[in-house]
PDB file of N, CA, C and O in Angstrom, chain B, residues numbered from 101:
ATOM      1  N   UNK B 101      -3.736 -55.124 -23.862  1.00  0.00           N
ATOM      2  CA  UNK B 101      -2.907 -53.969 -24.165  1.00  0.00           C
ATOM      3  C   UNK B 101      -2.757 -53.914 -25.694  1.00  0.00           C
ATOM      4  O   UNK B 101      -1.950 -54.712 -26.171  1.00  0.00           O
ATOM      5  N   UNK B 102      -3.328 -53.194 -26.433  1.00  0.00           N
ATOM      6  CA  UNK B 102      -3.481 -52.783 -27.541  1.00  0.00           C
ATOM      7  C   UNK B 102      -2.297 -51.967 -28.346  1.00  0.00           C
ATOM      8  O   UNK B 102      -2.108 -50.799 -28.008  1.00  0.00           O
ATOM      9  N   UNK B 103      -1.615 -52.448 -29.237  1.00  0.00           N
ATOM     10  CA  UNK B 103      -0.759 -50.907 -30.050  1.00  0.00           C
ATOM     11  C   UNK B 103      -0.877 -49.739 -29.449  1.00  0.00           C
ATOM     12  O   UNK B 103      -0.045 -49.306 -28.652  1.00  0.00           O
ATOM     13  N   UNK B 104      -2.173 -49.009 -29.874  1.00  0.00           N
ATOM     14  CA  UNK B 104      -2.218 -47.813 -29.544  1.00  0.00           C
ATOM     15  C   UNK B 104      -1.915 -47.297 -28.116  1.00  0.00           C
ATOM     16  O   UNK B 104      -1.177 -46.382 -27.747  1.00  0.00           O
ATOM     17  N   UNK B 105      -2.931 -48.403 -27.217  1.00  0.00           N
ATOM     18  CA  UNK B 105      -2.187 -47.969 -25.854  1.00  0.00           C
ATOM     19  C   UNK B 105      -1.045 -47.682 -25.832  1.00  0.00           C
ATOM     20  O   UNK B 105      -0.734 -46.537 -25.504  1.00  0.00           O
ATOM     21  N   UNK B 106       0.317 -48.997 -26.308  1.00  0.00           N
ATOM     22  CA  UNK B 106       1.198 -48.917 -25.833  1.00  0.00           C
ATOM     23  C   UNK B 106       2.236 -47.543 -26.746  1.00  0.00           C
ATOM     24  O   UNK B 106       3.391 -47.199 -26.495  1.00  0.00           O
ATOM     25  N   UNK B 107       1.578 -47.173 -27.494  1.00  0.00           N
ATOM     26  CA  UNK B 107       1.981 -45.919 -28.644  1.00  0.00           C
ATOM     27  C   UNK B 107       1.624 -45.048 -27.795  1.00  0.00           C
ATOM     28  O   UNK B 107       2.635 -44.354 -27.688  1.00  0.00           O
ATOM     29  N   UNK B 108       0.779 -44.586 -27.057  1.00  0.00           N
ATOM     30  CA  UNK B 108       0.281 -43.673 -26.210  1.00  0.00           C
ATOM     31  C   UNK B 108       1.242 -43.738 -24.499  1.00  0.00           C
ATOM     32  O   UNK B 108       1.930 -42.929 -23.878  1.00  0.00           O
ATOM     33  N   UNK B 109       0.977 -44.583 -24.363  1.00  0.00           N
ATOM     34  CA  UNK B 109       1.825 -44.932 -23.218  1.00  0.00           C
ATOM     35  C   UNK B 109       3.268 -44.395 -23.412  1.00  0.00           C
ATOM     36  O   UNK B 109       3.631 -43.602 -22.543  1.00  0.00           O
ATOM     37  N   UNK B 110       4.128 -44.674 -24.365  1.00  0.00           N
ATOM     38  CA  UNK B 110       5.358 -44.211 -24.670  1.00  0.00           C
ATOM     39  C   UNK B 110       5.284 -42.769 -25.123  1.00  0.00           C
ATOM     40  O   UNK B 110       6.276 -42.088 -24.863  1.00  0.00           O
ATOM     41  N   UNK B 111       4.537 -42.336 -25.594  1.00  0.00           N
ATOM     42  CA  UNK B 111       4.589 -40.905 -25.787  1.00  0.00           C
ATOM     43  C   UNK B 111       3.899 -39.909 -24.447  1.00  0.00           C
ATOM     44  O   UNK B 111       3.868 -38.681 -24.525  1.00  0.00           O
ATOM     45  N   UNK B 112       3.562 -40.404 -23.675  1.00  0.00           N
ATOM     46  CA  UNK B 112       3.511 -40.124 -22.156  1.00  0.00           C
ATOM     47  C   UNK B 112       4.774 -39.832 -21.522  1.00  0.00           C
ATOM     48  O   UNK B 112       5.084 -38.685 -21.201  1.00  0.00           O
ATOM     49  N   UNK B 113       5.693 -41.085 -21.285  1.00  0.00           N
ATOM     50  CA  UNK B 113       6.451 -41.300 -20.832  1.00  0.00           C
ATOM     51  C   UNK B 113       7.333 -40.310 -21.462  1.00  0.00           C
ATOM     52  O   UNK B 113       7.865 -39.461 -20.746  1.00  0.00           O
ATOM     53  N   UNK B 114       7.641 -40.339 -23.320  1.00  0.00           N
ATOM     54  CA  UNK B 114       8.617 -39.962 -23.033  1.00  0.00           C
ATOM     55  C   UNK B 114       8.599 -37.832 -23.035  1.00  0.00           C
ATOM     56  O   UNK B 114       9.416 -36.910 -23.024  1.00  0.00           O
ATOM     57  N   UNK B 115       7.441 -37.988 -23.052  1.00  0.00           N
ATOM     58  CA  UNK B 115       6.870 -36.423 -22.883  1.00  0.00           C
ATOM     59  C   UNK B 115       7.262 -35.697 -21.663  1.00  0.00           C
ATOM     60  O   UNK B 115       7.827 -34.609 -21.550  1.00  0.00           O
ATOM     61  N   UNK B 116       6.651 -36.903 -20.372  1.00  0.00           N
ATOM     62  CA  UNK B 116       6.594 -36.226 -19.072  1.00  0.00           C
ATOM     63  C   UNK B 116       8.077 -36.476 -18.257  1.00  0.00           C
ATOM     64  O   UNK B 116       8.208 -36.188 -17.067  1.00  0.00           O
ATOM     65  N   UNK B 117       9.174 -37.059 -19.094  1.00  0.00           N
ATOM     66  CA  UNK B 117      10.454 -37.273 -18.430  1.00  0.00           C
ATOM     67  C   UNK B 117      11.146 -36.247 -18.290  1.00  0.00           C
ATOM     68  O   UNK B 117      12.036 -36.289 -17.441  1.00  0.00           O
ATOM     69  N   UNK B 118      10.913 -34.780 -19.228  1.00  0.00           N
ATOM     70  CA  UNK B 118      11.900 -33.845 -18.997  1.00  0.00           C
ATOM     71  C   UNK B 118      11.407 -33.130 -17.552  1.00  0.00           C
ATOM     72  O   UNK B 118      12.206 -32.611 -16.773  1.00  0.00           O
ATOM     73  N   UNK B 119      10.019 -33.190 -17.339  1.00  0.00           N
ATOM     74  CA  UNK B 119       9.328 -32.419 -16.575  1.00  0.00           C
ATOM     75  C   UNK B 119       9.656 -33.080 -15.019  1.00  0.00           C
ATOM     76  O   UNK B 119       9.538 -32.418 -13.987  1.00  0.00           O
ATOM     77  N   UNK B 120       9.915 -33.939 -15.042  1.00  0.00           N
ATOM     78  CA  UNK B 120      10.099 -34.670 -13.902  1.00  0.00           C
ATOM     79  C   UNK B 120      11.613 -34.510 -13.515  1.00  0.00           C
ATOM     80  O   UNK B 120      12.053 -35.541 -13.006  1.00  0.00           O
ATOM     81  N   UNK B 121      12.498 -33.518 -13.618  1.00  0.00           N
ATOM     82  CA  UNK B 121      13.731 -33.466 -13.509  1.00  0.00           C
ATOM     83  C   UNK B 121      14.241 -32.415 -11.979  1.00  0.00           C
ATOM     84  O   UNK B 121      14.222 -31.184 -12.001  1.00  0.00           O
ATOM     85  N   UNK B 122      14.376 -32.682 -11.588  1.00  0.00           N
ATOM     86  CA  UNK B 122      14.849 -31.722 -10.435  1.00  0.00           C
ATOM     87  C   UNK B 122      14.790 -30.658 -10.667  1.00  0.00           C
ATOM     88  O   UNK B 122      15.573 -30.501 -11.604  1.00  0.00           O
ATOM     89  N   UNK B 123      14.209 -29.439 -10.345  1.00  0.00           N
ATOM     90  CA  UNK B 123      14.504 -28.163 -10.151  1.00  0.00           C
ATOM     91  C   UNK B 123      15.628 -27.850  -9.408  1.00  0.00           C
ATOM     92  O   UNK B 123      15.936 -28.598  -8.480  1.00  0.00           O
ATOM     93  N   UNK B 124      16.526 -26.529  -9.747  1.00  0.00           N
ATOM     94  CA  UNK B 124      17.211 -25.923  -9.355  1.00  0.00           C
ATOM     95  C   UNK B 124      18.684 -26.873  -8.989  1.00  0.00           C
ATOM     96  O   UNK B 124      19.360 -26.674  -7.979  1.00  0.00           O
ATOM     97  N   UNK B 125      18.898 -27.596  -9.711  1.00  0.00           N
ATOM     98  CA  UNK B 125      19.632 -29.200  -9.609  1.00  0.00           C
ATOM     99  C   UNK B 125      21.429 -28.351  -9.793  1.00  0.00           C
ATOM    100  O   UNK B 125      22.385 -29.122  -9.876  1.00  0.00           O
ATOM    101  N   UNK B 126      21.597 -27.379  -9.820  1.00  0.00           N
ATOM    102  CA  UNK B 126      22.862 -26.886  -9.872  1.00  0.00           C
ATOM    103  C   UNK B 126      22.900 -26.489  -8.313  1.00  0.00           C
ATOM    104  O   UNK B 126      23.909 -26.710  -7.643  1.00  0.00           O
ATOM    105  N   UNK B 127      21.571 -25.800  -7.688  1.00  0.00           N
ATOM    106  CA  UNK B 127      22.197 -25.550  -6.022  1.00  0.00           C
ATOM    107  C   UNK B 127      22.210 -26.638  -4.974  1.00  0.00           C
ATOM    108  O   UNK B 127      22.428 -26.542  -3.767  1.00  0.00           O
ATOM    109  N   UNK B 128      21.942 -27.641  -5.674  1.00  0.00           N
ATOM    110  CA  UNK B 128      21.961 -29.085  -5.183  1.00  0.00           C
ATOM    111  C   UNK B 128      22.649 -30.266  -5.326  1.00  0.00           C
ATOM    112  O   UNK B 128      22.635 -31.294  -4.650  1.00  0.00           O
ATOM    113  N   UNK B 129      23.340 -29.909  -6.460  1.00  0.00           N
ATOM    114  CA  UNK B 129      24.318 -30.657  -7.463  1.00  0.00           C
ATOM    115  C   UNK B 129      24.644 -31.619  -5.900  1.00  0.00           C
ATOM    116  O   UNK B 129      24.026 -32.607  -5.504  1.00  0.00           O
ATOM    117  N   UNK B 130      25.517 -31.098  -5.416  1.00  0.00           N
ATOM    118  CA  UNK B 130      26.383 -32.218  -4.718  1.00  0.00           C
ATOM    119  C   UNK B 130      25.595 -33.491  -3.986  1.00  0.00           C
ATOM    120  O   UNK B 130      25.631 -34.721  -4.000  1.00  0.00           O
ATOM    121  N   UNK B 131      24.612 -32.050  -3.119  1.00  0.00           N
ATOM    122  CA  UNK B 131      23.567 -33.593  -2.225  1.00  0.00           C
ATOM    123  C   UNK B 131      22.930 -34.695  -3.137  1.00  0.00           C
ATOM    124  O   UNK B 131      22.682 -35.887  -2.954  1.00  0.00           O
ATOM    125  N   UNK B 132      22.761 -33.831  -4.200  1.00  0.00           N
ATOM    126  CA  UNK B 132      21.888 -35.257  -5.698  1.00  0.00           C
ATOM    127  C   UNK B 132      23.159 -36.182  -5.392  1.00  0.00           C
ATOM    128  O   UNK B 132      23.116 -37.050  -4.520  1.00  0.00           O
ATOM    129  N   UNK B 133      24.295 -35.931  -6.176  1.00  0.00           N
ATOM    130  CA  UNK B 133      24.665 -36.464  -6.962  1.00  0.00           C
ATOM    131  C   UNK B 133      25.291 -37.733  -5.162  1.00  0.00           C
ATOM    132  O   UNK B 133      25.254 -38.936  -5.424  1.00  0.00           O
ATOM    133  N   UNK B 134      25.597 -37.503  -4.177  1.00  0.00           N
ATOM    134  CA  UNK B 134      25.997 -38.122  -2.674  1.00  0.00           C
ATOM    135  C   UNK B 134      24.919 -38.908  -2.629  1.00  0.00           C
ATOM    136  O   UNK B 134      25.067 -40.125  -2.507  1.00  0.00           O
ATOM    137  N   UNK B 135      23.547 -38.282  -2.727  1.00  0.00           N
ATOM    138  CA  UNK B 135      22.032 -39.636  -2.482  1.00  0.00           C
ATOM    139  C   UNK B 135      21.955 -40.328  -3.449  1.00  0.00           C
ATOM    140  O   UNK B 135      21.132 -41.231  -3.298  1.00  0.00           O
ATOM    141  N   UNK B 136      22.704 -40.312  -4.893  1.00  0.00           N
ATOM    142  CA  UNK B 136      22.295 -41.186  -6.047  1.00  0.00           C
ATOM    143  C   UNK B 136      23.523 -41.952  -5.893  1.00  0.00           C
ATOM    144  O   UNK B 136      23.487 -42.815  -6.769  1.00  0.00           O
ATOM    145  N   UNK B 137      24.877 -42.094  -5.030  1.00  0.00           N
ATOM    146  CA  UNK B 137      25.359 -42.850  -5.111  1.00  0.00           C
ATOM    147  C   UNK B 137      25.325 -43.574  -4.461  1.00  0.00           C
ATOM    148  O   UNK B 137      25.578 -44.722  -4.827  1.00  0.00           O
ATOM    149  N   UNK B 138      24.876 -43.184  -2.677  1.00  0.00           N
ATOM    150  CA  UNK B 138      24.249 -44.133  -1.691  1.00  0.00           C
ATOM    151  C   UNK B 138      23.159 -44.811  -2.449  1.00  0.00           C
ATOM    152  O   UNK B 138      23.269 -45.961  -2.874  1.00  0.00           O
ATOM    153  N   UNK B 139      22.148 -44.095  -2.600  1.00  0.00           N
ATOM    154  CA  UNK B 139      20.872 -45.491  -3.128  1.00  0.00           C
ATOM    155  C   UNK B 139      21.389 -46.363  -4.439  1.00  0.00           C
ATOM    156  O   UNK B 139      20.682 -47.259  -4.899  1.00  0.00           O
ATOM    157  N   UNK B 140      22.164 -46.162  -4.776  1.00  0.00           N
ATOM    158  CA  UNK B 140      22.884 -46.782  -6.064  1.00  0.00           C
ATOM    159  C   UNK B 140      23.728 -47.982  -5.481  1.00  0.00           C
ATOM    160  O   UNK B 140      23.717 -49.072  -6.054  1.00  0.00           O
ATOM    161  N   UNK B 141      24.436 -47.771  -4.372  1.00  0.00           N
ATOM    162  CA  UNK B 141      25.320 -48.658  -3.954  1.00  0.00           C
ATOM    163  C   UNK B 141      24.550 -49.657  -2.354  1.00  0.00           C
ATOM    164  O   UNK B 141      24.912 -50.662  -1.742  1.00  0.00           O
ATOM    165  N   UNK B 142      23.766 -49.012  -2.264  1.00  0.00           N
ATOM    166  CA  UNK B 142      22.639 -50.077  -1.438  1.00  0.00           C
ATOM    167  C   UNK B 142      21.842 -50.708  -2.297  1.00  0.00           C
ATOM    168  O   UNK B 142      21.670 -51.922  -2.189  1.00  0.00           O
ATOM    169  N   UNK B 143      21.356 -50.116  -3.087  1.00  0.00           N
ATOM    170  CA  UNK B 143      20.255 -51.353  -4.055  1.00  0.00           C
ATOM    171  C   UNK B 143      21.499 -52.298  -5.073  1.00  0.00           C
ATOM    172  O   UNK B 143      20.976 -53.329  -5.494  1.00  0.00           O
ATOM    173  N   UNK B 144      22.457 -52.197  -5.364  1.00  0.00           N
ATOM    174  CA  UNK B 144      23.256 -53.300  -5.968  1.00  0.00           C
ATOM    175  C   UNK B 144      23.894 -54.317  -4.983  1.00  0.00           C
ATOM    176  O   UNK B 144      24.077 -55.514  -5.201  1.00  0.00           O
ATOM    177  N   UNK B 145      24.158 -53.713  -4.005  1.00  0.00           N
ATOM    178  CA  UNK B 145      24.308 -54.584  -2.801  1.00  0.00           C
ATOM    179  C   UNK B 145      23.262 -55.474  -2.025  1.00  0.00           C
ATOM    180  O   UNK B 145      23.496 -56.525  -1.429  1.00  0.00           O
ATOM    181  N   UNK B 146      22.039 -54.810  -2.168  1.00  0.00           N
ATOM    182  CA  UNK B 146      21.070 -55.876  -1.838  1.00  0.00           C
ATOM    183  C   UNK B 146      20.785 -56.839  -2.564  1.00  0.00           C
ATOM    184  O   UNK B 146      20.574 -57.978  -2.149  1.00  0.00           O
ATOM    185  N   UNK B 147      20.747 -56.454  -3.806  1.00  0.00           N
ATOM    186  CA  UNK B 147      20.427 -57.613  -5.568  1.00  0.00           C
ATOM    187  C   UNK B 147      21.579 -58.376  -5.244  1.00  0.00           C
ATOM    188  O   UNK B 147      21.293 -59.561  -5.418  1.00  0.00           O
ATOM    189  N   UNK B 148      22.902 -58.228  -4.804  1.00  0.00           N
ATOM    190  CA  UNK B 148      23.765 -59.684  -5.017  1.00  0.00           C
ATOM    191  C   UNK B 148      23.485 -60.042  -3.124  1.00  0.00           C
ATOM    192  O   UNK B 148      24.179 -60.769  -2.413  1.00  0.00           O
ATOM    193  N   UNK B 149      22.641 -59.497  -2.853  1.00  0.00           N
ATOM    194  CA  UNK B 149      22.336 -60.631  -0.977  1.00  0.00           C
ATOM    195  C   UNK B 149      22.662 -59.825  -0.076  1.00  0.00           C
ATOM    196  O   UNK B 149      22.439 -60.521   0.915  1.00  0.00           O
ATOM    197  N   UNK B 150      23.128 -58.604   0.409  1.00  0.00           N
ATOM    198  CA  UNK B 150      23.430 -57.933   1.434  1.00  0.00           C
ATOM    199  C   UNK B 150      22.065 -57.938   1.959  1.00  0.00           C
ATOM    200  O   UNK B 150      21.164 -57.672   1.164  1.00  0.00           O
ATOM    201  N   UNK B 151      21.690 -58.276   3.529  1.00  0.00           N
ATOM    202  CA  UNK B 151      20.888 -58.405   3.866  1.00  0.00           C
ATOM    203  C   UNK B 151      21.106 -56.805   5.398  1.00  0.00           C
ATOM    204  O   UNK B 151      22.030 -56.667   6.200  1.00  0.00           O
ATOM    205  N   UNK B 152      20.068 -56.088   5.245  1.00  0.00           N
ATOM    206  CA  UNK B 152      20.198 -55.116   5.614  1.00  0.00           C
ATOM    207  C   UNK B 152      19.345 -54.268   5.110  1.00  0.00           C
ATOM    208  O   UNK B 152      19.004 -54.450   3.941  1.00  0.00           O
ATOM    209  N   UNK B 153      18.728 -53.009   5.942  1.00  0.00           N
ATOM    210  CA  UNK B 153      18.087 -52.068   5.697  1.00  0.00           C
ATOM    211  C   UNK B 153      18.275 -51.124   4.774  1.00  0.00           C
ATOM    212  O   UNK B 153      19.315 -51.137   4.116  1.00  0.00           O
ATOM    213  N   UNK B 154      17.347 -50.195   4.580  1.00  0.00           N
ATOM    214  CA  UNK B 154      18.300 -49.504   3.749  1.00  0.00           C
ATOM    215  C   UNK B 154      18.811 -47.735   4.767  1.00  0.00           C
ATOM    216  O   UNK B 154      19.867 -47.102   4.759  1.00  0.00           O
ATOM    217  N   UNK B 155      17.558 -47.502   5.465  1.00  0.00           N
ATOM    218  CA  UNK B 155      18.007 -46.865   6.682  1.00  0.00           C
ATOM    219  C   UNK B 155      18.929 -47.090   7.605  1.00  0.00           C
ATOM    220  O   UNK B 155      19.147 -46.072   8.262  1.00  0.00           O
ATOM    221  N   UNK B 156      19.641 -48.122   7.963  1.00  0.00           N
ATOM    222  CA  UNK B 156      20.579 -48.383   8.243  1.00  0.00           C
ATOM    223  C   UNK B 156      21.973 -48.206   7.866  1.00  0.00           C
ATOM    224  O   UNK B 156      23.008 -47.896   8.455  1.00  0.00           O
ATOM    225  N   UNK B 157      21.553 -48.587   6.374  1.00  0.00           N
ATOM    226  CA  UNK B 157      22.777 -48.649   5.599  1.00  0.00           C
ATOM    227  C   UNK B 157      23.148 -47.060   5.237  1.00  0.00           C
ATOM    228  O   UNK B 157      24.330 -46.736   5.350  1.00  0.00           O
ATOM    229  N   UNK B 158      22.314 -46.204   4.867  1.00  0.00           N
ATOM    230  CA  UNK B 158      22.022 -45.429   4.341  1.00  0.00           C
ATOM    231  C   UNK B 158      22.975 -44.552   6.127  1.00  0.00           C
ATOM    232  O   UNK B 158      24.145 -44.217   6.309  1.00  0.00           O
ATOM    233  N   UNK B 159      22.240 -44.518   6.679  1.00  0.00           N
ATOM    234  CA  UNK B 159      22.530 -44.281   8.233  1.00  0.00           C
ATOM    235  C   UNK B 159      24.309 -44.171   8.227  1.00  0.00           C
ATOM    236  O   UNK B 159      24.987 -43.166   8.440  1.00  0.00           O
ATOM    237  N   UNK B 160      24.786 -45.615   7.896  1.00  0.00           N
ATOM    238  CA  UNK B 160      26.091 -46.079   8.008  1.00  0.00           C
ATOM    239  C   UNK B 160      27.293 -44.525   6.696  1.00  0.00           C
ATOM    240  O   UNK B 160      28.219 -43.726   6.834  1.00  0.00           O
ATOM    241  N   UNK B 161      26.432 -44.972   5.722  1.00  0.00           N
ATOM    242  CA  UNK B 161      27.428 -43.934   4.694  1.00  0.00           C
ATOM    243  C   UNK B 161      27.563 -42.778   5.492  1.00  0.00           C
ATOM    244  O   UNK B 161      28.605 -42.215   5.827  1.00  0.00           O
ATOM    245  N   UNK B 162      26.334 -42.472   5.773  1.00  0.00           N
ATOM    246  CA  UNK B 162      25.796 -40.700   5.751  1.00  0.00           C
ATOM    247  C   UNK B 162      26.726 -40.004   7.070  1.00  0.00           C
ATOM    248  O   UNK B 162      27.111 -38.845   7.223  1.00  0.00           O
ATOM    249  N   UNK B 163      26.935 -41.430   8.077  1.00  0.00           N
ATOM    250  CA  UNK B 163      27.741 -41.100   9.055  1.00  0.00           C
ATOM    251  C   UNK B 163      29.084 -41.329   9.318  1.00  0.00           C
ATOM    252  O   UNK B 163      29.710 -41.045  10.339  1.00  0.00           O
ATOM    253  N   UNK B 164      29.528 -41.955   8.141  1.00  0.00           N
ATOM    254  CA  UNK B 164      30.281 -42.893   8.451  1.00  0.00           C
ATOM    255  C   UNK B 164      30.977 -43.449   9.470  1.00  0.00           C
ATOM    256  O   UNK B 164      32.020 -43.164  10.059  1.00  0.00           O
ATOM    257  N   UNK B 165      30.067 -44.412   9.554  1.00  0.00           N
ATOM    258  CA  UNK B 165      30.000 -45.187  10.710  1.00  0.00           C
ATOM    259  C   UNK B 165      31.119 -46.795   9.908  1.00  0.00           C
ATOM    260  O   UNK B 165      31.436 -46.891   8.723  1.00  0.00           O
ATOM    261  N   UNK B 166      31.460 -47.789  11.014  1.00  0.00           N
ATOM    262  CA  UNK B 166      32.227 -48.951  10.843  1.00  0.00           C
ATOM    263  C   UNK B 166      31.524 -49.666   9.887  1.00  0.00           C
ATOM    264  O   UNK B 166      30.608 -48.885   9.630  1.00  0.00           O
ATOM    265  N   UNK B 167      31.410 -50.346   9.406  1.00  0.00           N
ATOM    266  CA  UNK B 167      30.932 -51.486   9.138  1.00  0.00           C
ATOM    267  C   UNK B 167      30.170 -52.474   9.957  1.00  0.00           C
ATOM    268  O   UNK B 167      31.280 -52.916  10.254  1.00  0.00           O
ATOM    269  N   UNK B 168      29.206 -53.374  10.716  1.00  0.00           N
ATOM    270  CA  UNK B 168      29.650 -54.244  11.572  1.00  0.00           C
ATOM    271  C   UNK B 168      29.237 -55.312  11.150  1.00  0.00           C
ATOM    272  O   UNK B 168      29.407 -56.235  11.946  1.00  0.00           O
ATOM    273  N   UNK B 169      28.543 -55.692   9.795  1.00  0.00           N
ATOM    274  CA  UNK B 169      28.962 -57.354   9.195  1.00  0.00           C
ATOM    275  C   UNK B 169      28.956 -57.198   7.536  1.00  0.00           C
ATOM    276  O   UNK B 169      28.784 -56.179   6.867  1.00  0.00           O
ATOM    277  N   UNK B 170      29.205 -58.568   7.109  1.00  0.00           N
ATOM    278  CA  UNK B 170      29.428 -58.315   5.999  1.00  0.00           C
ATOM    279  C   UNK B 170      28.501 -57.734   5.226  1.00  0.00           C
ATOM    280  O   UNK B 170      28.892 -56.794   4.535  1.00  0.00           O
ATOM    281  N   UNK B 171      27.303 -58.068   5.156  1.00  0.00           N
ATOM    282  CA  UNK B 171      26.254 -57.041   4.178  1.00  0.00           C
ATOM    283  C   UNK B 171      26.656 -55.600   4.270  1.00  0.00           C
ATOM    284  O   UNK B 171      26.692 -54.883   3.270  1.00  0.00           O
ATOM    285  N   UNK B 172      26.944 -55.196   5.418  1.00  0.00           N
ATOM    286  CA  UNK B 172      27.166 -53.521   5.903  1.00  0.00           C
ATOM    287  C   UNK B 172      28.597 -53.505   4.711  1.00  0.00           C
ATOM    288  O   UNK B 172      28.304 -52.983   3.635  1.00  0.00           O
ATOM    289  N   UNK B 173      29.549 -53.841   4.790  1.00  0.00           N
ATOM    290  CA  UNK B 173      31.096 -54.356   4.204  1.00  0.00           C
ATOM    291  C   UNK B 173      30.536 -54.240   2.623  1.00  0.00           C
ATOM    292  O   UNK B 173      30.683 -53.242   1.918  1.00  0.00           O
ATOM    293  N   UNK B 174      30.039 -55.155   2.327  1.00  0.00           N
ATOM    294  CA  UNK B 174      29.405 -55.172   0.587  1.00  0.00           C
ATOM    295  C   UNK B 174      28.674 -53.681   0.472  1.00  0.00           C
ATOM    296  O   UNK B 174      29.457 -52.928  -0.109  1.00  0.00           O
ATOM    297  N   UNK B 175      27.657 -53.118   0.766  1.00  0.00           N
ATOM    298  CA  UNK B 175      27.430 -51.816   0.838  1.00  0.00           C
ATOM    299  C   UNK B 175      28.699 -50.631   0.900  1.00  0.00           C
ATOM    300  O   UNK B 175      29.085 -49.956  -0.054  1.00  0.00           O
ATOM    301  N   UNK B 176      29.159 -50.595   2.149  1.00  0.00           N
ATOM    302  CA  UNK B 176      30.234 -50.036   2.327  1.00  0.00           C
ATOM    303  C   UNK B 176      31.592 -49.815   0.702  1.00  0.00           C
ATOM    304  O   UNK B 176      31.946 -48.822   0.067  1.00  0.00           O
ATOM    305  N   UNK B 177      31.894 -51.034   0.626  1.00  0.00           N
ATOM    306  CA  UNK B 177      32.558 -51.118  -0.384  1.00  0.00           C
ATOM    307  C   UNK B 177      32.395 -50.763  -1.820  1.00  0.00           C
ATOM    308  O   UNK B 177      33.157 -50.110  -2.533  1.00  0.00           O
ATOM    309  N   UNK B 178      31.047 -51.421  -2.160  1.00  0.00           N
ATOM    310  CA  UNK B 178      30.413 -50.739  -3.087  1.00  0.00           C
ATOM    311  C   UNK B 178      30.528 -49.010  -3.328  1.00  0.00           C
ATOM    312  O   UNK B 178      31.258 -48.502  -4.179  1.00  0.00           O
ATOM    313  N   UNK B 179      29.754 -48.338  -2.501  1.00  0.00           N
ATOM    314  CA  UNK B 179      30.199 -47.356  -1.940  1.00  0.00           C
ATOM    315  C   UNK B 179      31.295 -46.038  -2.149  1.00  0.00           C
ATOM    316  O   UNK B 179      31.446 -45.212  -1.249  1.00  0.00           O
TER     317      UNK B 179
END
């Protein structure tokens, strides 16, 4: 991996980041902003050990459903 690559590489990146942004993200506002806090609060819950799906978990918010062990509880809480 050469300079230039990585000079090129970053000016990729930071070129194609605006383009990659949600369309129409105001008639959607709410569902974004409800799925970025579920996948936000399942993937930090898995990194400290919640052992669990994420369809499941995901399942659990969306319905809110009980808890029924502690990984579900650490998600949940998070949450």
């Amino acid at each position: 991996m050469t300079d230039d690559i990585q000079k090129n590489i970053y000016e990729i990146d930071s070129k194609i980041r605006g383009s990659l942004e949600v369309k129409n993200i105001d008639d959607n506002k709410d569902r974004y902003t409800i799925r970025s806090l579920i996948d936000e609060a399942i993937s930090s819950s898995q990194m400290e050990g919640a052992a669990t799906t994420r369809k499941v978990a995901r399942d659990m918010l969306k319905y809110e459903k009980t808890p029924k062990d502690h990984s579900q509880k650490m998600i949940y809480n998070n949450y």
